[in-house]
N, C-alpha and C positions, 0 to 999 in steps of 0.2 A: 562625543561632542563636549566641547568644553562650556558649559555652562557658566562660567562666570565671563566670558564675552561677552554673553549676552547681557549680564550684568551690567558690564560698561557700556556696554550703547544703552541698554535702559538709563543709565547716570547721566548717560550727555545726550538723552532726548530721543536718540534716533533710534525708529522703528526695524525692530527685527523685520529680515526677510523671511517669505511665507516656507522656504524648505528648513527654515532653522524650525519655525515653531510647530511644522510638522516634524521635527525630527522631538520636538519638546515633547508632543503629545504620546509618540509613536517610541520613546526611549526605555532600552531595559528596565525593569522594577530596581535594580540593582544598584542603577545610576540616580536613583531618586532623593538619597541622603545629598550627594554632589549639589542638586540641581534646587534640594529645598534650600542650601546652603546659599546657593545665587542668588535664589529670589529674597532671602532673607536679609542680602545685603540692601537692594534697594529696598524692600519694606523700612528697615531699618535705618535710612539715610533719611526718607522722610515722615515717620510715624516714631521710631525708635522701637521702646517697647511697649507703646500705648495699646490698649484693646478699648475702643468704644462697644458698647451695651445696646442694642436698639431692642425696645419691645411694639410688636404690634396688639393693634385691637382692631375684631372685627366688628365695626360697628352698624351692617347690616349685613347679613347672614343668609345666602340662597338667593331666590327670585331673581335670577338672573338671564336675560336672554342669550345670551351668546355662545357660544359650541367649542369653547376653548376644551379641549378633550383630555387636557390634564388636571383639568378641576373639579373639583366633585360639587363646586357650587352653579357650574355651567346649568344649562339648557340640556346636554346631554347626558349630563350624570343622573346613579339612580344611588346614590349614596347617601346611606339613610345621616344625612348633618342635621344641626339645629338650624332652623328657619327662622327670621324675626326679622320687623323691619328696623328703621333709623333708632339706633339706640338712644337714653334722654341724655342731655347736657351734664344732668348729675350723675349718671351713670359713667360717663366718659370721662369726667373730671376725677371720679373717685378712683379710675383706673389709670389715670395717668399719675396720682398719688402715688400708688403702687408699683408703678413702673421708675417711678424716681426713687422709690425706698429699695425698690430691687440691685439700683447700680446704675439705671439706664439714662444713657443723654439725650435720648432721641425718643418721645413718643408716635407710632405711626399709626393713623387713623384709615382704616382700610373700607369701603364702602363697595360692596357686590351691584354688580349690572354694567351695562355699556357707558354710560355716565350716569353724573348726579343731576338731578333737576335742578332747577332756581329755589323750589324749596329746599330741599336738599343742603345745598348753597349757603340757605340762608341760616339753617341748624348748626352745619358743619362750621362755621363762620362763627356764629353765639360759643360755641364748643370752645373754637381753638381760643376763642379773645380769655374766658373762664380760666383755661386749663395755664395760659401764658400771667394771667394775671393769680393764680394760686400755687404755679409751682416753678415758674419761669422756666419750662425748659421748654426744649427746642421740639418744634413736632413737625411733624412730615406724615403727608397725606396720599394716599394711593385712592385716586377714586374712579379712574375709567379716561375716558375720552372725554377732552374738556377742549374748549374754546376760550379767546383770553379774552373774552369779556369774563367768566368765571375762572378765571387762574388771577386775573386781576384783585380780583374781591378776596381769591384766598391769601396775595400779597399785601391787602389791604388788612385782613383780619390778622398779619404776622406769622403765617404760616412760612416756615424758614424752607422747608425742602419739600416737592410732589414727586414721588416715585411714580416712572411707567416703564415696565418692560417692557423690551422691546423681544425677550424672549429666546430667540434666534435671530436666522440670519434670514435677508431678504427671502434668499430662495426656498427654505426649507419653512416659511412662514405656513403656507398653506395645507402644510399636510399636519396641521396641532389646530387652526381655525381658521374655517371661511365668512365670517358671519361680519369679520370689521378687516380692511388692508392692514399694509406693511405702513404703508403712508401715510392711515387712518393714526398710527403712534406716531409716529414720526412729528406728523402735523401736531401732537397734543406736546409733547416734547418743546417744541419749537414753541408752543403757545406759552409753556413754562416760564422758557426763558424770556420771552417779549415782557412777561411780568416781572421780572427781575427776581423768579424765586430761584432757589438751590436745584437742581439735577439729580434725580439719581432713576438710574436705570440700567438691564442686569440680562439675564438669562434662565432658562432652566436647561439644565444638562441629561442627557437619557434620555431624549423625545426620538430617538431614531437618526438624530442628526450623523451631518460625517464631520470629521477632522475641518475640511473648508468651513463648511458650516459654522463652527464653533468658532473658528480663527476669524472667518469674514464679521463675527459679529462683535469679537473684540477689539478689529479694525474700526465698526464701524461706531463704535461707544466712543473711541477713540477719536476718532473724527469729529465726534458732535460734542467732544468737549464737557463727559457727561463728569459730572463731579464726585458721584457713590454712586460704585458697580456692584449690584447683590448676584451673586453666583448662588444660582438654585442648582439640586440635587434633586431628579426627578423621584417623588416619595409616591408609587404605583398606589395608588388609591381604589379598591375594591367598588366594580359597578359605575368603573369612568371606562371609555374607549381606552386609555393606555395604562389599566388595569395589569396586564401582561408585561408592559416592558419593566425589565430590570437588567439594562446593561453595565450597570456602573461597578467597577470597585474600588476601594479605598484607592489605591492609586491611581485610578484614571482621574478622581475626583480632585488630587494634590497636584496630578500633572496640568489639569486644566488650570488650575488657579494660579501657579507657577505663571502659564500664558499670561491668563488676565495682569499681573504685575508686569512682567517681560513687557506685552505692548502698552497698558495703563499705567504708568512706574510712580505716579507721583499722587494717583485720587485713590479714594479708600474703596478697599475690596472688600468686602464681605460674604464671609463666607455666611452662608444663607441658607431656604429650606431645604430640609430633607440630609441637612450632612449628620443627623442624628444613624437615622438607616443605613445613610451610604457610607460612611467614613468610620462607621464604628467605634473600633478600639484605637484608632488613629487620629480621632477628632482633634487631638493639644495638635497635630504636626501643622494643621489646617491654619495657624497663626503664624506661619513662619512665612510664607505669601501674604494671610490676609490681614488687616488688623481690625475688622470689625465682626460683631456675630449679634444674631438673636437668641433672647433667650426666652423663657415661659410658653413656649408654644408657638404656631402659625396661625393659620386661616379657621381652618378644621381639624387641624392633625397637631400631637403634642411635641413637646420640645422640650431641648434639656431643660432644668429645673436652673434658676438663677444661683444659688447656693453653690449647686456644682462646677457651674461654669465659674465663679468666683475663686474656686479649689482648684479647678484646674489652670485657670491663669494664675493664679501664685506657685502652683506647681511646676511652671514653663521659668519662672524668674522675670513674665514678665511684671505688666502695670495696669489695672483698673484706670481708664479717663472718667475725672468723677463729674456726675453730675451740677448741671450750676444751682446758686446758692437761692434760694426765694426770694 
């Protein structure tokens, strides 16, 4: 396959069709150097060689209802995590300190459960006003299922972007959780944008899914206009239901993200959790599709250390996007 076709139709807009990007997913390891080479044209048309920073925080840890079966903070995990509830305002401000002295432009405030309550709301709101008025940067919120009476408020507190995954794909939804719809995200997504915040929403990779699966869900990020797509790497977590899966390897993980560019060409991809485990000693090639990444950790599981990640983007010849100024 010639790989940089696909480039050009990614340049001038139009959507690969579905036997190219199974031919994307499903191409020798050999053709991989060809095909990072494509996707790194259009990265590069619209990021160049910018790498943005994002660090999360989880600022309520466990007690969560929901059956999502790749999380060890589900209802169904028995993963020994830390437990706590809503972290204090000074706590969160002293950590988004931290995440701007690290490189980062994007702090994300991550809260466990199906949504946030109104109180909830009203902390996470005191938080972001704090953390915008001490360090100006830019923060994004991941907090469950929300309604735009509260996506409102978090537009109103200056919250620039709400992360929700959508995970997968419609059909392969139900065999990761039953406990909230396809639609249930969907709808909170949609409440996002009625509030005029930033998009972003993403996947995790290794849940069992097939080829369609993955494609139909880059289609459908694509269709909804989603502005940051985080490509998770499923990181099997000891004492969850998907404990056992580990299908990935460093190349299925560069082929997918390839996709994600190919159909997404012009919003930022990020390479996201778990490409510590899966991508290994391949981690730098993961920039040549994505231009963004996390660093200091996830949810519950660690992640490379900011320092390194800083070595290894100068190592690539690319560029640190630097944080904005207070």
């Amino acid at each position: 396959m010639d790989f940089q076709q696909l480039a050009d139709k990614a340049l001038k807009g139009i959507l690969p069709e579905r036997d190219e990007l199974k031919e994307v997913l499903n191409a020798p390891d050999e053709q991989l150097p060809e095909m990072l080479s494509a996707a790194f044209r259009v990265r590069h048309h619209y990021y160049g060689k910018r790498v943005q920073i994002h660090v999360l925080q989880n600022a309520k840890s466990g007690l969560c209802p929901e059956d999502c079966h790749y999380c060890s903070q589900s209802s169904v995990s028995e993963a020994p995590i830390d437990r706590y509830p809503f972290m204090s305002k000074e706590k969160l401000v002293e950590s988004a300190k931290q995440a701007k002295a690290s490189g980062a432009v994007r702090f994300c405030i991550v809260n466990s459960g199906r949504g946030p309550t109104h109180k909830e709301i009203d902390e996470i709101t005191n938080a972001v006003r704090e953390i915008r008025a001490q360090t100006g940067m830019n923060v994004c919120c991941s907090l469950g299922l929300m309604n735009q009476d509260k996506t409102q408020k978090l537009a109103a507190a200056g919250v620039g972007r709400v992360n929700h995954n959508l995970n997968t794909s419609r059909e392969h939804h139900a065999e990761i959780v039953t406990t909230h719809s396809y639609d249930d995200r969907i709808a909170t997504i949609e409440s996002v944008k009625s509030a005029g915040i930033g998009t972003c929403s993403g996947g995790i990779i290794g849940m069992g899914e097939s080829d369609d699966d993955i494609i139909n869900l880059a289609m459908t990020l694509r269709a909804m206009d989603i502005d940051s797509i985080p490509v998770n790497f499923l990181n099997s977590i000891p004492k969850t239901p998907f404990e056992q899966k580990q299908e990935l390897t460093p190349q299925r993980c560069l082929k997918t993200l390839c996709l994600f560019r190919f159909v997404n060409p012009n919003k930022e991809i990020r390479v996201a959790g778990g490409r510590e485990v899966n991508l290994r000693s391949l981690q730098p090639l993961s920039l040549y599709p994505a231009n963004s990444m996390f660093v200091n950790g996830y949810l519950t599981t660690p992640g490379q250390d900011a320092t390194d990640a800083h070595q290894m983007i100068r190592d690539l010849g690319f560029e640190l996007d630097q944080p904005a100024p207070i």
